[in-house]
C-alpha positions, 0 to 999 in steps of 0.5 A: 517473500513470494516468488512471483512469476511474470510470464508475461510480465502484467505491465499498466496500472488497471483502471480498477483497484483489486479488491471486489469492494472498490470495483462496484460501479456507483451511479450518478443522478443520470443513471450511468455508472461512475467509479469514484474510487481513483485507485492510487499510484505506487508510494515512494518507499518514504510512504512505509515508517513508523508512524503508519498508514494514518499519518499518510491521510493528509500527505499531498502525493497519497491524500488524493487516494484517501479522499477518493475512497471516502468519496466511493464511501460516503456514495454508498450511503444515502445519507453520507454519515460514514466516517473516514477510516483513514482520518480517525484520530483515535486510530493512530497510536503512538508508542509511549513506551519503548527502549531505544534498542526496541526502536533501532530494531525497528527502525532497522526492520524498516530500513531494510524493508525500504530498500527491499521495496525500492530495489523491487520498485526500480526492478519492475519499472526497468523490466517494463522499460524493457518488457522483460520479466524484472529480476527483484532483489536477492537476499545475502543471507537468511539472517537477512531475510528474516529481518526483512520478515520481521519488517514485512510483518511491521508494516503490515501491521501498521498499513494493513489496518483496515480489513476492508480496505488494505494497502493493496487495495488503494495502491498500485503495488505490483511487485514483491512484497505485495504483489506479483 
């Protein structure tokens, strides 16, 4: 895990998402600049399990994020043939084959994940209640910070699935794991 550093501490969703791809302003038929991208809110720890990022596209709280980046798409193509990343029912995969002690692992690894994140979500939002810089979560052992790697590294394998458009991209997360 990074050590962030908020001196002083960056509170306030930005208008626009950090990745230079979504931040290009489309213009409309009257030629003044829109962004249809709406950047997304913070997801509960609840958004992060095993099923992954594509079984989040239709969730109501995350669908208004998804639909907005397929709109921002579909304006970069005169013709609006682009497919939705995020609705691509070949991309989800399902694990036809695991052991139950493969899947308590895991499912261990995401526990431990959720409650890393929740713990650093409540942090900031304390620290932005107060306007100090937030104290995020402190792991008991090393053996315990290696599980949360081994759930970081599982996330990001299920949520990170789109090179151009990655979870930090679509939501406001700006506190350890994935932001500072």
């Amino acid at each position: 895990m990074s050590i962030c550093i908020n001196s002083p501490p960056y509170y306030g969703q930005p208008a626009s998402s950090p990745c230079q791809l979504l931040t290009i302003p489309v213009s409309d038929l009257s030629g003044y600049p829109v962004s249809p991208f709406a950047y997304g809110p913070t997801p509960d720890a609840s958004f992060f399990n095993i099923r992954g990022i594509y079984s989040q596209r239709f969730v109501p709280p995350y669908q208004a994020t998804f639909d907005s980046l397929y709109t921002y798409i579909q304006s970069l193509d005169p013709c609006g043939n682009r497919p939705d990343p995020f609705n691509n029912l070949t991309n989800e995969s399902y694990v036809k084959h695991m052991s139950q002690s493969q899947q308590r692992n895991y499912e261990n690894q995401l526990r431990l994940f959720r409650k890393v994140y929740e713990y650093n979500y409540r942090a900031y939002l304390a620290g932005q209640a107060q306007n100090l810089p937030p104290i995020y979560y402190t792991f008991a052992s090393s053996s315990e910070l290696t599980q949360f790697n081994a759930g970081l590294s599982l996330v990001l394998k299920l949520y990170d699935v789109n090179a151009l458009y990655p979870i930090q991209c679509l939501f406001w997360i700006p506190f350890p794991p994935f932001g500072c």
